[in-house]
N, C-alpha and C positions, 0 to 999 in steps of 0.2 A: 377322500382328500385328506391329505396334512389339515396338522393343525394350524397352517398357514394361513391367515385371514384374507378373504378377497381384495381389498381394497391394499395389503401389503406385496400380495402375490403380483397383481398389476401394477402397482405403479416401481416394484421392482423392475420386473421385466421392460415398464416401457424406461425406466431413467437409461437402462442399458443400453436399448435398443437404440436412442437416442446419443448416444454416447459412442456408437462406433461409425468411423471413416465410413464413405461414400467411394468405390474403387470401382474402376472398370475391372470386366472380369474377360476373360478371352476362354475359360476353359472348355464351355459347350463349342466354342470354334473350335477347336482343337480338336474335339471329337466327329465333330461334323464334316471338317476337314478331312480326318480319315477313311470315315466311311463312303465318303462319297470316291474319295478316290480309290477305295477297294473296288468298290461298285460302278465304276462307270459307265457300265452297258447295262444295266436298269433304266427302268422308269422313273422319271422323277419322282413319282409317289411312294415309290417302293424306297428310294437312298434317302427323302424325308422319313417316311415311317423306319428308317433302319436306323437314324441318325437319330430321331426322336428315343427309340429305345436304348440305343446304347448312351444318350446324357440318362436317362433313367437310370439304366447299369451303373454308370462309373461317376457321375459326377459326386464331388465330394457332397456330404451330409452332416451337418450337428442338429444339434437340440437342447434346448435349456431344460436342466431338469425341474423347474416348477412350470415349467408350458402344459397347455389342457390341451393345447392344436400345435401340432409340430407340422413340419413341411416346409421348402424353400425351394425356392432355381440356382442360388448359391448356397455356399455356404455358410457366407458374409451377409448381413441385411445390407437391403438398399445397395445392392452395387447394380452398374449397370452391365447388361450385358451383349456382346458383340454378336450378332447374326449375320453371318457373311455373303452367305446364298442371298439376305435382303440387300444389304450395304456395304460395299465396303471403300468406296471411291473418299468419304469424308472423314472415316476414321482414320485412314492414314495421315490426314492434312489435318489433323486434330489433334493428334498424340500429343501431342507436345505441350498441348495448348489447352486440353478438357480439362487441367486441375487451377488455371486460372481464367478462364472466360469465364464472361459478364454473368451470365445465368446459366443453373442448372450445373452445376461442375462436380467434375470425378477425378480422383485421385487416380496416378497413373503409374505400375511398378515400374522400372527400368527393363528388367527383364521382358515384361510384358511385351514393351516397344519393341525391342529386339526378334521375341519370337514369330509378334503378328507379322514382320515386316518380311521375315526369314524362312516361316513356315506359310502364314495363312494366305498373305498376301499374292503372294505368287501362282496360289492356285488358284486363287477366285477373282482375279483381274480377267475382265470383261465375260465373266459368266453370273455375277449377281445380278439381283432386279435394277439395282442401281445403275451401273456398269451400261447393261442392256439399253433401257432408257433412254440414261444420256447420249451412248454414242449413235441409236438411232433417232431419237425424238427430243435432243437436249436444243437444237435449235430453237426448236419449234416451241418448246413450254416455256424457255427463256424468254421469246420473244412477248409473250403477254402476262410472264408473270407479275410485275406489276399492277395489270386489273385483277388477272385470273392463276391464283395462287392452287395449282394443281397437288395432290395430297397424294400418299400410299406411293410414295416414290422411292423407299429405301428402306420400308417397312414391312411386314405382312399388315394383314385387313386384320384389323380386331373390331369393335365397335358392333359387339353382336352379344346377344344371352341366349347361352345355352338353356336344351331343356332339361336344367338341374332337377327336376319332378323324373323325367327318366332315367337318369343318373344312378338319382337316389333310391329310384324303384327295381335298378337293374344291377347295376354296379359296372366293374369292367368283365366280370367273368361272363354274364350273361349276356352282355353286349357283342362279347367276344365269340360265343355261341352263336348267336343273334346272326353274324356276317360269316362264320362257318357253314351255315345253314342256305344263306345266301349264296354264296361260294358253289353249291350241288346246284345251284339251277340249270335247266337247261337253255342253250340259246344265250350264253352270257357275251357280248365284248370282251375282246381284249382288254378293253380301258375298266369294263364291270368289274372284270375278275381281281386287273392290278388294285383298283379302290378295293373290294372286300378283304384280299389280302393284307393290303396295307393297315388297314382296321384292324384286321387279328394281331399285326406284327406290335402294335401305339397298347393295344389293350395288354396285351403282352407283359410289354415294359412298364404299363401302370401297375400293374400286381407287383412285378421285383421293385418298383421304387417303393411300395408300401412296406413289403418284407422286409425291404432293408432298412426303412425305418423300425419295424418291428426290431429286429435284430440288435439295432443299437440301442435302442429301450433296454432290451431284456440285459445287455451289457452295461449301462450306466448302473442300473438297478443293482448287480451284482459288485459294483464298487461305491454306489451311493446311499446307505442307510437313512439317511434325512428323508430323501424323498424316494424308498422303495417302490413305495406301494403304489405311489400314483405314475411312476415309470414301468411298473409291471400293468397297470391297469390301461394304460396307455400302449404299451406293446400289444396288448391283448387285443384292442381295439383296431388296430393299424394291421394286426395279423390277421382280424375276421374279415373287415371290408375290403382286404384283397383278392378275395372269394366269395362274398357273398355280400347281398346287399345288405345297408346297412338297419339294422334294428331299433336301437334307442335313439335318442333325441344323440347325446355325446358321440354315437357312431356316427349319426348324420350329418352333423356338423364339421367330423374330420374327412369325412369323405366330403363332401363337398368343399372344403381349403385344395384338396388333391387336387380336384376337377380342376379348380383355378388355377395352382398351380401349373400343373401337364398342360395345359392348355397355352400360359404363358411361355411352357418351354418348350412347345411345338412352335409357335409363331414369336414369341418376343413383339407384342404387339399392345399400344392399350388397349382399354375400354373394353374387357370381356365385364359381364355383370353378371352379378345372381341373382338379378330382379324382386320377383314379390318373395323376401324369404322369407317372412311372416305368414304366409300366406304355404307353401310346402312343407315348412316344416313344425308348423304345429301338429299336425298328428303324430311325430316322433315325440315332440313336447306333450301334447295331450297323453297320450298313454302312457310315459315313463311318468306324471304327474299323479294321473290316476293311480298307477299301481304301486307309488310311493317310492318308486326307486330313483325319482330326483325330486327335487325342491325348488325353489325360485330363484335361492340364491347359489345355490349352484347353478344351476343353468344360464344365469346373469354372469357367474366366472367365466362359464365355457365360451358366452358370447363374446367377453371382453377378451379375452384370448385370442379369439377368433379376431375380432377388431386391429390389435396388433397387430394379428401378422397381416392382415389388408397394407397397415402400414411398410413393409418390409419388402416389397418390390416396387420398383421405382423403373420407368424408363427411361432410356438414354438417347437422345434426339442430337441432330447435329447442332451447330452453333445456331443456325439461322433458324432451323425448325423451333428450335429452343425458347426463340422470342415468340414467337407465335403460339406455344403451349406451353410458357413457364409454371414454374416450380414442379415439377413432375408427376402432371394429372395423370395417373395411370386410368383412372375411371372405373373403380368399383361399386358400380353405382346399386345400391339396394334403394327399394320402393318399400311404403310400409303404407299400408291404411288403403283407402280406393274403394272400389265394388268388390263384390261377389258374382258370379255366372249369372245369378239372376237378379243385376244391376241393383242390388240394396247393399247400402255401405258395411265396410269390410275392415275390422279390426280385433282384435284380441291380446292377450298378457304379452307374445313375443315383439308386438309392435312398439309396447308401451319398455319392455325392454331393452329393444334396438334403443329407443331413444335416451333409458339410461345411461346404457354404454355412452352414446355420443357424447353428453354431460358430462361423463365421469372421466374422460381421457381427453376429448377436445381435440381430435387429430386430422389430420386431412384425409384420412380414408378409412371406411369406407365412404361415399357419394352419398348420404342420406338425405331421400326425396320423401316428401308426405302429398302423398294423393288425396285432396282434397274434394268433397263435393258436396249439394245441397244438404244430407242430410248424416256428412259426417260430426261424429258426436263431439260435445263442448269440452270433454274430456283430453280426446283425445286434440283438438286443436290448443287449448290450453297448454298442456301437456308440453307440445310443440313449441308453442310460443318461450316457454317457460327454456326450453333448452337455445333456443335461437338468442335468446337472452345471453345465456353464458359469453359470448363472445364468439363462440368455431367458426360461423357464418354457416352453420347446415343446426336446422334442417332445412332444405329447401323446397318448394309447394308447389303441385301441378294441379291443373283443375281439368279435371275429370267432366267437367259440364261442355268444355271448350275441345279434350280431345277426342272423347269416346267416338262424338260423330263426327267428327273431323275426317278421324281414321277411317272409317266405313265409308262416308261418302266423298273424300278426296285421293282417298288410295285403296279402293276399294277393297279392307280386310273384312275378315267376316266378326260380327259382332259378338262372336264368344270372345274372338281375340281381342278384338277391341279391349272390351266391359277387362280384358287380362292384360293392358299393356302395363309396360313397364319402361325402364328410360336406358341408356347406354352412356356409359362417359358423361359428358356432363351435363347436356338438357333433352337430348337425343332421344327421341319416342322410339319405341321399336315393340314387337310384339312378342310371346318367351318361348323360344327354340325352336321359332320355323321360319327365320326372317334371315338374312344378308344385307343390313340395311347401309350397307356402304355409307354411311352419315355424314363422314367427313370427306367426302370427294374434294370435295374442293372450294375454294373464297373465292366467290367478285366480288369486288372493288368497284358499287357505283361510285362512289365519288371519283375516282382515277377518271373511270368513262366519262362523268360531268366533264372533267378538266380538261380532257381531251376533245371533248363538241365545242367547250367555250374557246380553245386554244388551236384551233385547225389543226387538231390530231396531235399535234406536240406537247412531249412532258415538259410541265413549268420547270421542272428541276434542273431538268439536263438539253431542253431546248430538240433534244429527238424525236424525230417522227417518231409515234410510236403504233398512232391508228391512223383513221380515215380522217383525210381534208376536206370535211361536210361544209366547213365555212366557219365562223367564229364569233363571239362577241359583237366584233366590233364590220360583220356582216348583216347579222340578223336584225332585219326590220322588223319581227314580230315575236311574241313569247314560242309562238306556236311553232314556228322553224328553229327555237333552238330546241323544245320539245323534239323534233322530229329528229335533230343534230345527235342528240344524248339515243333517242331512241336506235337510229344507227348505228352508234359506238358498243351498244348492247349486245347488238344483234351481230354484229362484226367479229367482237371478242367470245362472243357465248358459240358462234361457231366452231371455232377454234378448241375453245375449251370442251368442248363435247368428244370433238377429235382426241384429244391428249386423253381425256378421262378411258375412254375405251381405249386404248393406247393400251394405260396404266393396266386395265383389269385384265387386258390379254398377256399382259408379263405377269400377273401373278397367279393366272390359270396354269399359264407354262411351269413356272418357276418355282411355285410356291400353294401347290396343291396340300391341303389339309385335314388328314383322312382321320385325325383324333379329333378334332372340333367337328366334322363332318357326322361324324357317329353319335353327337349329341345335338343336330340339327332335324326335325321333322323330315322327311322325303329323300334325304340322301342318300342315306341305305335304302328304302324302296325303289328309288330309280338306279342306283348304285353309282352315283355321280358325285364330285367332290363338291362341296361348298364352293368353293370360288369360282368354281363352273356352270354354276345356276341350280344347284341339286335341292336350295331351300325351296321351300314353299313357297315363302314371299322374295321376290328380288327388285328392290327397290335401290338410287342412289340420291341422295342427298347434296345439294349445294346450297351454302352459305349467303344471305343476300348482305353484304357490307358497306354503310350501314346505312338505312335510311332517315335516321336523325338527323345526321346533317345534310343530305338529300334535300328534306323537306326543307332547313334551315334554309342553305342555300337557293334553292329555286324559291320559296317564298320573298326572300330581299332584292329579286335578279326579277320578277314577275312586280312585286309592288314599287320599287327604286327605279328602274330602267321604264321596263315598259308599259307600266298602270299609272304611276305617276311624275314619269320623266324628270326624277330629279337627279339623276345623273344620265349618261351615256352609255351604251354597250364598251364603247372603246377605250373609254373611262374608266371603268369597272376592270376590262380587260387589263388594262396599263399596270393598275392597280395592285392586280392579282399577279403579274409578271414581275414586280417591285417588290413583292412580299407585305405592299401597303404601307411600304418606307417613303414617308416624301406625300400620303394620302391620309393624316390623322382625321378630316374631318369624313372622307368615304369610308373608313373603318368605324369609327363613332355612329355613321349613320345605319351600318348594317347591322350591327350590334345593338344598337338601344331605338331602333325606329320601326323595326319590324317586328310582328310576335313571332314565338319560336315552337316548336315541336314537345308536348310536352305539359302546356300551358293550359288543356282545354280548348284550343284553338281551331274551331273544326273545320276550316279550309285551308287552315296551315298542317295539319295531322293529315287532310287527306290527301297531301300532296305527297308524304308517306307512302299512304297506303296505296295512291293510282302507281307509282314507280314500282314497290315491291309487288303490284300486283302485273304490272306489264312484265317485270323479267320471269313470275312465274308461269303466266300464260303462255311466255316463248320457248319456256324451257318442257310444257307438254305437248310440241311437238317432237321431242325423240325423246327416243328407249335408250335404257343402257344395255351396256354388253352381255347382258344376262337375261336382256329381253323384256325388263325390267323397265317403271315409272323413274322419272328424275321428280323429285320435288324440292320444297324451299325449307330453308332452317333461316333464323334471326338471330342467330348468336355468335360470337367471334374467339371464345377462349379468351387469349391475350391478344387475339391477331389484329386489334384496334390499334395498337401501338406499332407494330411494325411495319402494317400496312397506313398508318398515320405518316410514318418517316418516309414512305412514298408517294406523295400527296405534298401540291404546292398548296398553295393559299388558297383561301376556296370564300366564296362569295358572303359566307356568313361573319366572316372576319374571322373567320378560325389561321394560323398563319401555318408557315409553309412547314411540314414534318413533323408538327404536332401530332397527338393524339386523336383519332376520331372518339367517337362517343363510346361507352363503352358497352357492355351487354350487349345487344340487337335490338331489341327493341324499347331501349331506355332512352331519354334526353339524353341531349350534351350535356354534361356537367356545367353548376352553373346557371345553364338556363330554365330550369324548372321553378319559377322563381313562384308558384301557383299552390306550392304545397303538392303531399303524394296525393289527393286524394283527386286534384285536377290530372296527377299524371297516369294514375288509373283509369280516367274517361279518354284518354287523351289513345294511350295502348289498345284502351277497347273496339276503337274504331278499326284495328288490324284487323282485316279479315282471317281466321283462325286457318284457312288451307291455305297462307302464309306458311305458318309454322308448324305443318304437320312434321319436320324433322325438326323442330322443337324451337322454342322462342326465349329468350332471357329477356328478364327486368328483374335491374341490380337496384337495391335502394340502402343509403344507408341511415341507421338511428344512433342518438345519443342513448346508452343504456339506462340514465335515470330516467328514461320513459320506462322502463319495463319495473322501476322498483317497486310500485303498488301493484295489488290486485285490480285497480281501477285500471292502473292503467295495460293490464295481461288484459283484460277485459274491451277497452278500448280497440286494442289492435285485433283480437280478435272479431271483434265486428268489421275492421277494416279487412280484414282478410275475407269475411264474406261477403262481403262488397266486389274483393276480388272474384269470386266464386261468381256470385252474380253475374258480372260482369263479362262473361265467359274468357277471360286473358286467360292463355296457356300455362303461366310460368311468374312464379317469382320468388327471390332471394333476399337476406341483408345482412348486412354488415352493422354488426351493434357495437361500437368502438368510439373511445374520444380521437378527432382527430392528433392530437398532442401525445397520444400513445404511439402512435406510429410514427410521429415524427420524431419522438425521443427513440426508438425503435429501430432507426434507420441511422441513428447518431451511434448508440450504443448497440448494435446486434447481439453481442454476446449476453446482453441481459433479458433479452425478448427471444428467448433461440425458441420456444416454444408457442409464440404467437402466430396464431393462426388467422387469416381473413381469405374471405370470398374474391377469389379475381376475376371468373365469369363465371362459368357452371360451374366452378371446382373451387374449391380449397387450400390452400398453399400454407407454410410456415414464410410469412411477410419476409423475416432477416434472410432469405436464400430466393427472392425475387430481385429483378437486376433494377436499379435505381429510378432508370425510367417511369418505368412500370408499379414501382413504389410510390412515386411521386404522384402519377395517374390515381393512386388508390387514395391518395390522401387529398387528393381533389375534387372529389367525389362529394357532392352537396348532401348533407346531412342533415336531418327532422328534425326535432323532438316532439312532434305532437301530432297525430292524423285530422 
């Protein structure tokens, strides 16, 4: 290395990084565009994996010459990029308009417009997944998207961890050998053959994309004398791991950025993870340590390096999607800390320095989670504490007491996997390189369903049928028939949605087979079957329960007001919630301050939670997904509290019409946790944990002078094993004065670097849309456990 100091060398790189424009980029279409059309009489697997290799070949490449980890999908940071074979139906009705909408925005060439409209457009109108979709099943998903917000509709599937362990053990040459070898069998399918080929063609193109990184190394080197040596050292490296697997710790590390990379520029998708990286790649680190040919603080650069370019791809969503997953969670979620094979807790130096890096740049990616359990050490949660402090809002804590058996016994994984899970995007359990866990299938909206039992199927907003006419408020003579009302509306819409979900996964079997990610998936190559086609080991799909904090809110005011203590009327109530509670201050005053709330400690008002979130999981094990596959439950919302809040009237807890529902999954309303966190911790524990086997939030936030003494790291740290105890899956926070964020939201250019928790993920605040800002500074704040 130069005599460049770590701490110069990054916060160089990252002012830069931070410093350039946000652009759509069209040039992998362009290529993709081509190939396909050379290709037409192929297999789709085959003009993926051709198309795949040629952005490898041609796409443009740079490199900063103090980088320790070079690699990109552009050659701009942070631009988004166009996949056409997924979408292209909203990028045209968006051109105009991605460099000023509300959230998430991209700068748009001129040119660009011209060419997608002139070249790309034309040939992939109505053969993307998007395209397809709509014009066979847009009816149909429109008609319930409102409860049931259907996912992977203009996207490939990401929300999966490869198994980086064989990556790194194999590389792409051997890999490549690996389906050569396969390829001689006898007795193969058609469809065998075209996956193993396809695999040889991705491995292929992953070696020329490293070469050519090598290549421009060795050429900056020769016009850059500042930094020769560490651009010749750096060719060096990018030149071996294109052939071989990687050796050092520095080799390991750039090979695995590739992996993510190629990965993202086969599918353009979030949420790929490199899970426990703590945990693989210390034997690259132990033995370059031992043998002295690295140091702490170098390998502390390489990781920070590494860190950066986590920051440096971003994905581009349509308008509407964009509410639902603002500020551009791509989902690099690494795990640190947890078990060992033989369940005893699991930690070491690269853990303790993942979470320096986080401290030391404060960025929204990677996803840094701490697996927490009974007998992880004071060190290392301290440790933790001490960075959650800083402000970033990661690291964020899963408890390993709550998922390990979860896993085994609600989905039935095998308990090596378990005791190895690791997380996906943003709270997302998943197991490492043999899972398809479809996570994000899809959001229901109980409370739409509530609104719809109370209101004879019609939306309060717009007055449409939109479900079943069970009867209404201002029918039901007892608690129990509006119970049965809501339980209908579940059962009406979760049909529906199971239809559209298999829909979905049959367009991107067709469509959008993925023979580079498939090559790092357990079983794929042995059965010779693509990933999206069920080739994992595990196939499981995931749906979102939204939310039951005001569930419980609601039904508890509508069960003690109406009919425990008749101090109002169903019709009344009803009138009420149709009025927006204009013209009712004393019926809003009474559901608001006369009933307890969710949150509180309140153990018949929490369990009115957990009987709903447990009804909708019960009905959703009876069917499989399209891969033959468990559906189960997640508690968490992203951002989609806010968007799916704007459709939603008034709801019985005095929450009013298009507000925000609550946010995390399984956290209160904002607000109403009036009981302190440690009531809201008994209050989450009552969740039955196969709730949340596709993973659970609770968002909490602290004044940071709590964390200024050693007393009080100390403090928290007992509260968090409280959490542990407790067996809760999941928790996050936000350590900020509220006044930061609102001066923050006045001036953004002077907070361009503030970072806070918006559910599972991390965001820069001043590039979330106002909303959604507003939501975050609403958010009830501690200072004391």
């Amino acid at each position: 290395m130069e005599s460049l100091s770590r701490q110069k060398r990054i916060n160089l790189l990252k002012e830069r990084m931070l410093r350039q424009k946000r652009y759509m980029s069209i040039e992998q279409a362009l290529i993709t565009t081509r190939i396909y059309q050379e290709n037409e009489e192929k297999p789709v697997i085959i003009k993926r994996a051709l198309a795949l290799k040629a952005a490898l070949q041609e796409m443009e490449i740079a490199i900063e010459p103090e980088e320790l980890i070079v690699g990109n999908r552009t050659k701009g940071v942070r631009y988004g990029v166009v996949s056409p074979e997924s979408g292209g139906l909203w990028i045209d009705k968006e051109l105009e308009t991605l460099p000023t909408r509300s959230q998430d925005k991209f700068n748009v060439k001129g040119a660009d417009i011209k060419t997608y409209r002139e070249v790309i457009k034309p040939y992939w109108q109505g053969k993307s997944l998007e395209d397809i979709l709509k014009d066979k099943f847009g009816e149909e998903f429109s008609a319930i998207s409102k409860v049931a917000k259907i996912n992977q509709t203009d996207h490939s599937q990401g929300h999966i961890c490869p198994d980086c362990d064989l990556w790194l053990q194999m590389g792409p040459e051997q890999i490549k050998q690996q389906a050569q070898q396969k390829l001689q069998s006898e007795n193969l399918t058609n469809k065998q053959q075209n996956f193993y080929k396809a695999i040889i063609i991705t491995m292929d193109g992953a070696q020329i994309f490293m070469h050519r990184y090598s290549e421009l190394l060795k050429q900056m080197a020769a016009e850059n004398t500042q930094y020769k040596k560490n651009l010749l050292e750096m060719a060096d490296i990018c030149g071996f791991i294109a052939n071989n697997a990687p050796e050092s710790f520095h080799q390991a590390v750039q090979s695995l950025w590739f992996l993510f990379v190629i990965l993202q520029m086969e599918s353009n998708a979030s949420s790929f993870s490199p899970g426990r990286m703590d945990r693989y790649l210390y034997l690259f680190y132990k033995r370059d340590i031992d043998k002295g040919s690295l140091d702490k603080e170098k390998a502390l650069t390489i990781i920070e390096c590494l860190w950066l370019k986590f920051n440096q791809i971003v994905y581009m969503r349509n308008t509407n999607s964009a509410k639902y997953f603002a500020g551009f969670p791509i989902g690099f979620n690494i795990a640190i800390g947890g078990l060992d094979e033989n369940g005893n807790a699991a930690e070491n130096d690269l853990s303790y320095m993942f979470l320096q890096a986080q401290e030391d740049l404060g960025l929204p990616q990677p996803n840094l989670s701490v697996r927490l359990n009974k007998n992880t050490s004071q060190n290392l949660l301290e440790k933790s504490i001490a960075v959650v402090a800083k402000g970033s809002g990661m690291p964020q804590f899963f408890n390993d007491e709550a998922v390990v058996d979860t896993m085994i016994e609600s989905l039935q994984i095998a308990p090596k996997d378990a005791l190895d899970y690791a997380i996906v995007g943003c709270v997302e359990l998943t197991t490492q390189g043999n899972n398809l866990g479809w996570s994000d299938a899809a959001m229901f909206n109980l409370n739409k369903a509530l609104e719809l039992a109370m209101n004879h199927g019609k939306c309060l907003l717009t007055g449409r049928q939109m479900g079943l006419d069970i009867g209404g408020l201002d029918t039901y003579d007892s608690f129990e028939e509006l119970e049965n009302a809501f339980a209908g509306q579940i059962d009406y819409f979760m049909g529906k949605m199971i239809k559209a979900c298999a829909e979905v996964e049959q367009g991107h079997m067709d469509l959008l087979p993925s023979p580079f990610l498939s090559a790092v998936i357990d079983d794929c190559m042995e059965k010779g079957l693509d990933v999206t086609a069920g080739g994992a080991h595990y196939n499981l799909s995931g749906i979102q329960i939204i939310q039951a904090a005001n569930i419980a809110d609601s039904m508890a005011v509508l069960y003690q007001l109406i009919y425990k203590e008749k101090r109002i009327t169903g019709t009344e109530m009803l009138t009420a919630l149709q009025k927006n509670f204009q013209g009712y201050p004393v019926i809003k005053a009474m559901v608001e301050n006369k009933v307890a709330k969710y949150g509180n400690d309140v153990k018949w008002v929490d369990n009115i939670a957990v009987k709903w979130a447990q009804y909708f999981r019960e009905k959703l094990t009876h069917y499989k997904n399209h891969r033959g596959g468990l559906y189960h439950t997640g508690m968490y919302t992203v951002s989609a509290h806010v968007p799916m809040g704007e459709n939603v009237g008034a709801t019985p807890d005095g929450r009013l019409a298009e507000q925000p529902l609550a946010d995390g999954g399984m956290s209160p309303v904002y607000g109403r946790d009036a009981a302190g966190p440690t009531a809201v911790l008994q209050s989450v524990g009552r969740l039955d944990n196969n709730l949340t086997s596709n993973g659970g939030l609770l968002n909490m936030k602290f004044l940071p002078e709590f964390f200024a003494t050693e007393q009080g790291i100390k403090k928290f740290a007992m509260f968090l094993r409280t959490f542990v105890d407790l067996k809760i899956p999941h928790i996050q926070f936000n350590v900020l004065h509220k006044e930061d964020l609102q001066e923050a939201k006045k001036n953004p250019e002077k907070y361009r670097s503030l970072t806070v928790r918006v559910a599972g993920y991390t965001a820069y605040f001043t590039e979330l849309d106002g909303k959604l800002q507003d939501e975050i500074i609403a958010r009830t704040q501690y200072d004391a456990v």
